[in-house]
C-alpha positions in Angstrom: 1.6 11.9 23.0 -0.6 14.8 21.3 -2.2 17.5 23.4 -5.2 18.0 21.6 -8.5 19.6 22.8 -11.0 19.6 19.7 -14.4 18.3 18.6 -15.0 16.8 14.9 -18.7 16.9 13.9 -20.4 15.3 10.2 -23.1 17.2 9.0 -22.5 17.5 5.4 -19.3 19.3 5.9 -16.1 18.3 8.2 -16.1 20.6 10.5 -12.8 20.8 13.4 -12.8 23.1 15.9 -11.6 23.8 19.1 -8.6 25.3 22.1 -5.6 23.2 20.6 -4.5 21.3 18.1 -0.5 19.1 18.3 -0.3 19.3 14.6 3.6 18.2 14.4 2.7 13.9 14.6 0.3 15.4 11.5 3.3 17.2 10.1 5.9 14.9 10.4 3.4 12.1 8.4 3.5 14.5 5.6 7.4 14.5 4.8 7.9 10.8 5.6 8.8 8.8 2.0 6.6 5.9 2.8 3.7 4.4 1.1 1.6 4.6 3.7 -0.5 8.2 3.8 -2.2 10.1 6.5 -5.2 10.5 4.3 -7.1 8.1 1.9 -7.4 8.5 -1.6 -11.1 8.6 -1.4 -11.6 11.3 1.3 -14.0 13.5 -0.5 -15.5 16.5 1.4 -15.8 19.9 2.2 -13.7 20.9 5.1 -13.8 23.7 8.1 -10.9 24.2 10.5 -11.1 26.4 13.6 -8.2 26.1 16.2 -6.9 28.6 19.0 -3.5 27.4 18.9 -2.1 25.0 16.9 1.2 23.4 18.3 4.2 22.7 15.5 6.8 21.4 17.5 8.7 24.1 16.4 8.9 28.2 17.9 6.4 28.8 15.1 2.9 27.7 17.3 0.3 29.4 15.4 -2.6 31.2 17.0 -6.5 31.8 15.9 -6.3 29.4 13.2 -9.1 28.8 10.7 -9.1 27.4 7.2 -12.5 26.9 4.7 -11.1 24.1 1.9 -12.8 21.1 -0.4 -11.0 18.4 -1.0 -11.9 16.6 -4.0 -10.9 12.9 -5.1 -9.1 13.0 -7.8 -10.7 10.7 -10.8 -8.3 8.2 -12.3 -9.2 6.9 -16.2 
């Protein structure tokens, strides 16, 4: 089960923040060769990240963790 200890707030722009963040079920989604994916095709939004520690499952825990992105759907002809 994740230890997690964040808040996620809409208000125009994602924003995630908080003590701690278990990002390894997150991580080990990403490598799996299945059809199914963690995020949708459509997710379409600016995004801001602030986490104290992030937990990898690994020796490699990452502290003071902040990240500014946009993630933009990709259009298909």
């Amino acid at each position: 089960m994740p230890n997690n200890d964040f808040y996620i707030a809409n208000t125009g722009q994602l924003t995630i923040s908080g003590n701690l963040f278990d990002a390894e079920p997150l991580l080990k989604s990403l490598y799996k060769t299945s059809d199914k994916k963690t995020f949708s095709k459509d997710f379409n939004s600016d995004l801001k990240v602030n986490f104290d520690k992030a937990i990898t499952g690994t020796n490699d825990d990452v502290a003071n963790f902040s990240m500014i992105a946009s993630i933009q759907k990709i259009p298909t002809d």
